[in-house]
C-alpha positions as semicolon CSV with decimal commas, in nm:
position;residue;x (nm);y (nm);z (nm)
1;X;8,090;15,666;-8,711
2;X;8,125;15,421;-9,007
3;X;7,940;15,119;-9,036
4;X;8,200;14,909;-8,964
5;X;8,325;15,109;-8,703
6;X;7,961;15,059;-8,506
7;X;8,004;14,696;-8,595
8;X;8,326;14,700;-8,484
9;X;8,200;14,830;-8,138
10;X;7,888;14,588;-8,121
11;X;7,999;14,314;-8,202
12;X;8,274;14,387;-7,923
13;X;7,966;14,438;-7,657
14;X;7,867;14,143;-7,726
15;X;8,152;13,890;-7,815
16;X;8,327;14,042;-7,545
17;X;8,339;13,732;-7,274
18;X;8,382;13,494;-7,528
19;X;8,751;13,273;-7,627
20;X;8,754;13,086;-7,941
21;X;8,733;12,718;-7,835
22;X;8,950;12,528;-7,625
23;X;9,205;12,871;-7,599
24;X;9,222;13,193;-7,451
25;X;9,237;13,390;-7,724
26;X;8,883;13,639;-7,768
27;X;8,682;13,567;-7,957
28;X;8,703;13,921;-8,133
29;X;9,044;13,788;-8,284
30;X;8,840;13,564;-8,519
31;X;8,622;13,862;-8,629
32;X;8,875;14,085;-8,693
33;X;9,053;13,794;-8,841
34;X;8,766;13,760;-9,089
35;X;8,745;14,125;-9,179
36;X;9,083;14,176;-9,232
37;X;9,040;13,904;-9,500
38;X;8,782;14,066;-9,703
39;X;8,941;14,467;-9,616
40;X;9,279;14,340;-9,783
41;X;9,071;14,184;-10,106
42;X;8,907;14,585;-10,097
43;X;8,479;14,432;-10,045
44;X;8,231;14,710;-9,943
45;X;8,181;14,812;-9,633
46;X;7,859;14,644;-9,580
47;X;8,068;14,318;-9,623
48;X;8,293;14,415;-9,360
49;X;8,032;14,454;-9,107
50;X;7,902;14,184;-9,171
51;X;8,191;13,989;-9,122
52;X;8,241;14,135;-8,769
53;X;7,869;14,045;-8,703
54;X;7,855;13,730;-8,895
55;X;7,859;13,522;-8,567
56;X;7,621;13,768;-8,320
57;X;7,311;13,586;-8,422
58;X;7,443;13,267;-8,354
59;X;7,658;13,277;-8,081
60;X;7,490;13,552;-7,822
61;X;7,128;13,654;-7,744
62;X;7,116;13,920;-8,023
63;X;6,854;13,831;-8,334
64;X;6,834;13,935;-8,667
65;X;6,578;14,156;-8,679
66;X;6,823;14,401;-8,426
67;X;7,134;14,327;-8,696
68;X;6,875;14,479;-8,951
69;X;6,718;14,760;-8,713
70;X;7,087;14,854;-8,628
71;X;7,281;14,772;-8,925
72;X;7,005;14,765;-9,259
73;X;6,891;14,478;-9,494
74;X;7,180;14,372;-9,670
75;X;7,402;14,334;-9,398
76;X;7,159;14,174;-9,231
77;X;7,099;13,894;-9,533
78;X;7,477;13,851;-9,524
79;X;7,485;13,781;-9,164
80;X;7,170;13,520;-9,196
81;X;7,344;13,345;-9,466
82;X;7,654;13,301;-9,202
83;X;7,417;13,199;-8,932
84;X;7,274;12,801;-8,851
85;X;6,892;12,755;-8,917
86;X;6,859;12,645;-8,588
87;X;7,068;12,956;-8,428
88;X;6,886;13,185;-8,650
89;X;6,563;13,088;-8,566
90;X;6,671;13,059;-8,182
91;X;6,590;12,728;-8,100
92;X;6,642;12,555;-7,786
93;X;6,933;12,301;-7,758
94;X;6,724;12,009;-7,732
95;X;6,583;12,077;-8,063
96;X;6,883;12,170;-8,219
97;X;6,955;11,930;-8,538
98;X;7,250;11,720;-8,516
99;X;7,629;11,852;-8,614
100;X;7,579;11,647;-8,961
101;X;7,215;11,780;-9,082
102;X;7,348;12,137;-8,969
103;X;7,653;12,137;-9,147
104;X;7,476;11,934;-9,486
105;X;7,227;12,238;-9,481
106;X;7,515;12,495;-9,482
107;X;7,711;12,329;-9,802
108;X;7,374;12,318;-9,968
109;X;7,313;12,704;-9,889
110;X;7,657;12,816;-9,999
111;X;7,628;12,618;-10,278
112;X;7,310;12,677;-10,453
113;X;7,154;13,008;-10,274
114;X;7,425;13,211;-10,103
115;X;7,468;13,573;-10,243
116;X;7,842;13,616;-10,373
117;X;7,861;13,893;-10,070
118;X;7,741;13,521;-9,842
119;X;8,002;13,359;-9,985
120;X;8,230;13,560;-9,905
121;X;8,164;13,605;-9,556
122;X;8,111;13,220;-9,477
123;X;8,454;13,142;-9,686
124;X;8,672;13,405;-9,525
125;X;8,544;13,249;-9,173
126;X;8,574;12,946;-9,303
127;X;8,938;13,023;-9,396
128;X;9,009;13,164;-9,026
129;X;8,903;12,879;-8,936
130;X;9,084;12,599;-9,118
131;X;9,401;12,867;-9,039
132;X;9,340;12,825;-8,704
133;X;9,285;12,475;-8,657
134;X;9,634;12,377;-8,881
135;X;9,784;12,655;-8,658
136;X;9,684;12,461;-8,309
137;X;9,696;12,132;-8,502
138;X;10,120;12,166;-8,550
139;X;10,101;12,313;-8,149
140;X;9,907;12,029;-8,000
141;X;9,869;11,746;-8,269
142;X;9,582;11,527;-8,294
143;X;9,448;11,625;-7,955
144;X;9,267;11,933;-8,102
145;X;9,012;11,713;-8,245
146;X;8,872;11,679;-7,897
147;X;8,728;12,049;-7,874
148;X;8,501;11,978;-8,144
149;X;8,183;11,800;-8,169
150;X;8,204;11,640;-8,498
151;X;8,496;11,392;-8,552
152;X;8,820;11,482;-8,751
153;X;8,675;11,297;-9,016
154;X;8,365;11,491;-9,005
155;X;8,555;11,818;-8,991
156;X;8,731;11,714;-9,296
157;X;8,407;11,626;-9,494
158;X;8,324;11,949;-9,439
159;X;8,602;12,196;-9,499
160;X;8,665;11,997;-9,792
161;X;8,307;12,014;-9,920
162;X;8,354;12,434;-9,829
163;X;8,682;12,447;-10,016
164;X;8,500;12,296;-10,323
165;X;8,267;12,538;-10,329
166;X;8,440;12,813;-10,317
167;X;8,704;12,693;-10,564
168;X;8,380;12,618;-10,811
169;X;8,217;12,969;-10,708
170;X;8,524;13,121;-10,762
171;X;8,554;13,044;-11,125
172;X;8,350;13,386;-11,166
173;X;8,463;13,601;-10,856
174;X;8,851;13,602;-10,852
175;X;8,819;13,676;-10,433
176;X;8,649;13,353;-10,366
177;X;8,915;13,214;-10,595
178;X;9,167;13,381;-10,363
179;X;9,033;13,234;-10,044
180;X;8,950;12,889;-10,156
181;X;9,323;12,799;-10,342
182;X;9,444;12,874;-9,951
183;X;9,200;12,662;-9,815
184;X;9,225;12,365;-10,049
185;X;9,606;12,364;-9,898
186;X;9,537;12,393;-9,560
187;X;9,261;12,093;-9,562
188;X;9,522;11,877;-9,756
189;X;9,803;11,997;-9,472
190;X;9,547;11,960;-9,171
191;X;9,381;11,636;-9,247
């Protein structure tokens, strides 16, 4: 089996009772979503399963160390450079930082340590993302913002800040190019 096809399949087992928020759509969409992104644009195959496994560390009990035991090194880097400090290193909620100082640490990673494989990853989820939330956002108006934690106004900060990183990063990688001229639209349509 493939590497992406045993991502394919773990990340399933263990994804599998989760809906993206505030819908019933599974979660599994958004990975798929994400590696269909990066297949289209042709990136390895260790990109790909990353991609699929790019939330497991941070969203069920599964750590690193078994995305590298399972999976090797690099797709394990690639995953921790999608994954929150905080998630990565498994803290508990109450010392979880705050939605700000989580997402300031993220920009600063993408923008001055991320691998171009990184990049890639966090920008094409990024990118589901921002699709998802215009999609939803022309369904149900402003009352999306209420599934989120941060304010719109915080969500904007950020997908902007995102967008303008990957437009900058993309100077020398046309892919990231790619993916950050359709988010730049869809943060100027959502917000």
């Amino acid at each position: 089996m493939s590497i992406v096809s045993q991502a394919l399949v773990f990340a399933t087992e263990h994804h599998q009772h989760q809906h993206r928020k505030g819908t019933k759509i599974p979660y599994m969409a958004h990975l798929l979503n994400v590696c269909k992104l990066l297949a289209e644009r042709e990136c390895s195959d260790e990109v790909l399963a990353a991609a699929l496994l790019h939330d497991v560390v941070e969203d069920t009990d599964v750590t690193i160390e078994e995305v590298e035991e399972k999976f090797g090194k690099h797709v394990a880097e690639i995953v921790r450079g999608a994954t929150e400090l905080d998630k990565l290193e498994k803290k508990t909620i109450e010392k979880e930082s705050s939605w700000q100082a989580r997402k300031e640490h993220t920009i600063h990673f993408l923008q001055h340590e991320a691998t171009t494989d990184q990049l890639l990853v966090s920008c094409a989820d990024k990118l589901d993302n921002i699709r998802a939330i215009a999609y939803d956002h022309q369904r149900i108006g402003e009352a999306i913002w209420k599934r989120f934690n941060a304010s719109k106004e915080q969500q904007a900060w950020y997908y902007s800040s995102i967008a303008g990183i990957a437009k900058e990063k993309g100077k020398s990688n046309s892919i990231l190019a790619e993916l950050a001229a359709e988010m730049q639209v869809l943060v100027k349509k959502v917000f």
